[in-house]
N, C-alpha and C positions, 0 to 999 in steps of 0.2 A: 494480352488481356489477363492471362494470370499473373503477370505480375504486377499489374496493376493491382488485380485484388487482394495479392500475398501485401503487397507493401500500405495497403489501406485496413488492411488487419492488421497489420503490427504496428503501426500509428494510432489508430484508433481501436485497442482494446473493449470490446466488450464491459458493461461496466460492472458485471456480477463477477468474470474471471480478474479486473482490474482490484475491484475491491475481493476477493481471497490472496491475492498476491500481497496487496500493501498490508494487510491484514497480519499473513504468515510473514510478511518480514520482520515487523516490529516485533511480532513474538518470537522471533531468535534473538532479536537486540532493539533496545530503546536506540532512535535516531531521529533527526531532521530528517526533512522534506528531499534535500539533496542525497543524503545515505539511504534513503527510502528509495528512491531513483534506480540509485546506481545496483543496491541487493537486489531488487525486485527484476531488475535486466538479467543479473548472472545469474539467480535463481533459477530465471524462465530460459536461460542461454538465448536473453533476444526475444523471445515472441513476442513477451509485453515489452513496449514502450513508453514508459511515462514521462510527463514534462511536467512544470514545477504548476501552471495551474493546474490539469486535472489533477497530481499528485494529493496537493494541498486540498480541493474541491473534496476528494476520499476523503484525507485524516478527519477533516475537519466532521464530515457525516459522521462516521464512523466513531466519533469522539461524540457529538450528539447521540448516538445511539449509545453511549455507554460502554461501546466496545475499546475503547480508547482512553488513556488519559494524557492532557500533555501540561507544560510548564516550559517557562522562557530562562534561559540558560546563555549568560554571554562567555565566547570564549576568549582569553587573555588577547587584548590588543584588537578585539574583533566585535562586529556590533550582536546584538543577541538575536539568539536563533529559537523555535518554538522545537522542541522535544515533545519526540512520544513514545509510551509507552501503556502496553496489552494491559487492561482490565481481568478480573475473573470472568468476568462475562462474557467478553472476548478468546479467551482462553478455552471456555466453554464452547462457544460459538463456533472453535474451530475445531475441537473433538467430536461435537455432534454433524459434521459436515463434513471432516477427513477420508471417511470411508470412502464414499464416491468422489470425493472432488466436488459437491456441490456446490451453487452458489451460497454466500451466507444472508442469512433472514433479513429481510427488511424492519 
């Protein structure tokens, strides 16, 4: 039974603790939906799990809220991809939330 519920919590992220991770990744570095991924796994060594819909489902809010900015970027020989990149207000959003580890505001 625990491992059933160890492995239904690292699939299915929380979406407060989901969106602080994709959040704090893009503020170390502007990336796609795929780099967003793969940081946000080594970040958390594994807890979170993201896949490319809920990944995208985050930016995408998160980019409505302001906390985000993105722009579509092709690379050489390759079809285009959407880039993102931390707003002030996101940047904000994760200083006034750092202390605890809190979720970030709606």
């Amino acid at each position: 039974m625990f491992e059933l519920l160890r492995w239904v919590f690292a699939h299915f992220p929380s979406r407060p603790e989901a969106r602080n991770a994709v959040l704090r990744s893009v503020f170390a570095r502007e990336g796609y939906g795929l780099e967003v991924i793969e940081r946000v796994r080594a970040q958390t060594k594994g807890t979170i799990r993201l896949h490319g819909g809920n990944v995208h489902t985050i930016l995408r809010d998160l980019e409505r809220e302001g906390l985000l900015m993105s722009w579509e970027r092709a690379p050489k020989g390759g079809r285009p991809r959407r880039y993102y990149k931390i707003t002030e207000t996101g940047i904000a959003a994760i200083s006034l939330r750092s202390d605890a580890g809190r979720p970030l505001p709606r």
